[in-house]
Structure formats: structure tokens, C-alpha cells
N, C-alpha and C positions, 0 to 999 in steps of 0.2 A: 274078371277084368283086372289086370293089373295095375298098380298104382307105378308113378313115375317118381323115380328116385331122385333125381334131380334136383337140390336145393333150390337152384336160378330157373328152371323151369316154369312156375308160376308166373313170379317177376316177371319173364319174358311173355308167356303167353298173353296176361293182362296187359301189358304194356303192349303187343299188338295188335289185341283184339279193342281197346282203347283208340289205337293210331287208323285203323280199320273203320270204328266207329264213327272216327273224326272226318277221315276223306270221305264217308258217304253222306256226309251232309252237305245240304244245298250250299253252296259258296258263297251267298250273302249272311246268311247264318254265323258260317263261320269267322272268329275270331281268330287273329294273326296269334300265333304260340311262340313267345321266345325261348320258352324254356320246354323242349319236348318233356322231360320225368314231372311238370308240374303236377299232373292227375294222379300219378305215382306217389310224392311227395305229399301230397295233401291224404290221401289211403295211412301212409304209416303216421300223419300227426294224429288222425282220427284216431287210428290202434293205440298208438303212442297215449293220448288223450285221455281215451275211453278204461284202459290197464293202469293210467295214476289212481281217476277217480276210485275205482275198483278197491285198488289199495287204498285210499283216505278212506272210504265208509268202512272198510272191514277193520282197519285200525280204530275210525273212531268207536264200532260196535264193539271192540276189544278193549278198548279204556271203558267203556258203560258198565260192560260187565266186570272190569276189577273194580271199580267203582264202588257199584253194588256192592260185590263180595267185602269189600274194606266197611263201608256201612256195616253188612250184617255182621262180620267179625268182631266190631267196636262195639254192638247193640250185645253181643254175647258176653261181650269180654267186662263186660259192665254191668252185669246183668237187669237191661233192660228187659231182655225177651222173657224174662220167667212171669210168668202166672203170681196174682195179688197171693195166691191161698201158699203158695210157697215160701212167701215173703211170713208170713202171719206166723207159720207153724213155729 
């Protein structure tokens, strides 16, 4: 099967399989749309949304870890980490 090259492809398809969705519902159901892309627009804040958080956890697990490494760096550079029997000799 071939894949569709198409950039606006998708865009379009959802967007009429959406509008599709929409005219088969029962007419009391339905809610007046002033803004046909709303369904559209609400998909990329979610992408949009969901791609910050992504970046804030992986940043913040990036400050944790130099964090750390600064702690054990300092504990070395000090020599906290050594063993009492080294300290003695």
C-alpha cells in the first residue's frame, strides 16, 4: 500500500471525515458551528499542549540529573566520599 505524499492530505481528510461525522447526527443533537476548523483547532492545541509538557518533564529530568552529578562532583572534590580507613592511614 502506498503512503500519500501529500502534506494537506490528512488536514483534509480529518477535516472531512469530521464534517461527515457532524451532518450524521440527529439535528437536535446538533450544535450551530460558527467556526467550521474548531475540531481542527482544538487537535493541534492538544498536539501543541501535549509536545510543551514533553519538553518541561524531559528538561526538568535534565536539571535532576546535573544536579546530582554537581552534588557527587562537590562530595568528591572534598573528599567526602573516601572511606574513614583512608582518612586514618
Amino acid at each position: 500500500m502506498a503512503l500519500v505524499r501529500d502534506p494537506w492530505f490528512w488536514k483534509r481528510f480529518s477535516k472531512a471525515v469530521h464534517l461527515d461525522e457532524v451532518g450524521k447526527s440527529p439535528a437536535e443533537e446538533k450544535e450551530p458551528t460558527i467556526w467550521s476548523g474548531d475540531w481542527l483547532e482544538k487537535q493541534h492545541r492538544k498536539r501543541r499542549r501535549s509536545v510543551l509538557c514533553g519538553c518541561a518533564v524531559f528538561l526538568v529530568v535534565i536539571i535532576c540529573v546535573a544536579a546530582i552529578a554537581v552534588v557527587v562532583w562537590w562530595f568528591c572534590a572534598h573528599k567526602w566520599l573516601k572511606s574513614r580507613k583512608d582518612k586514618t592511614a
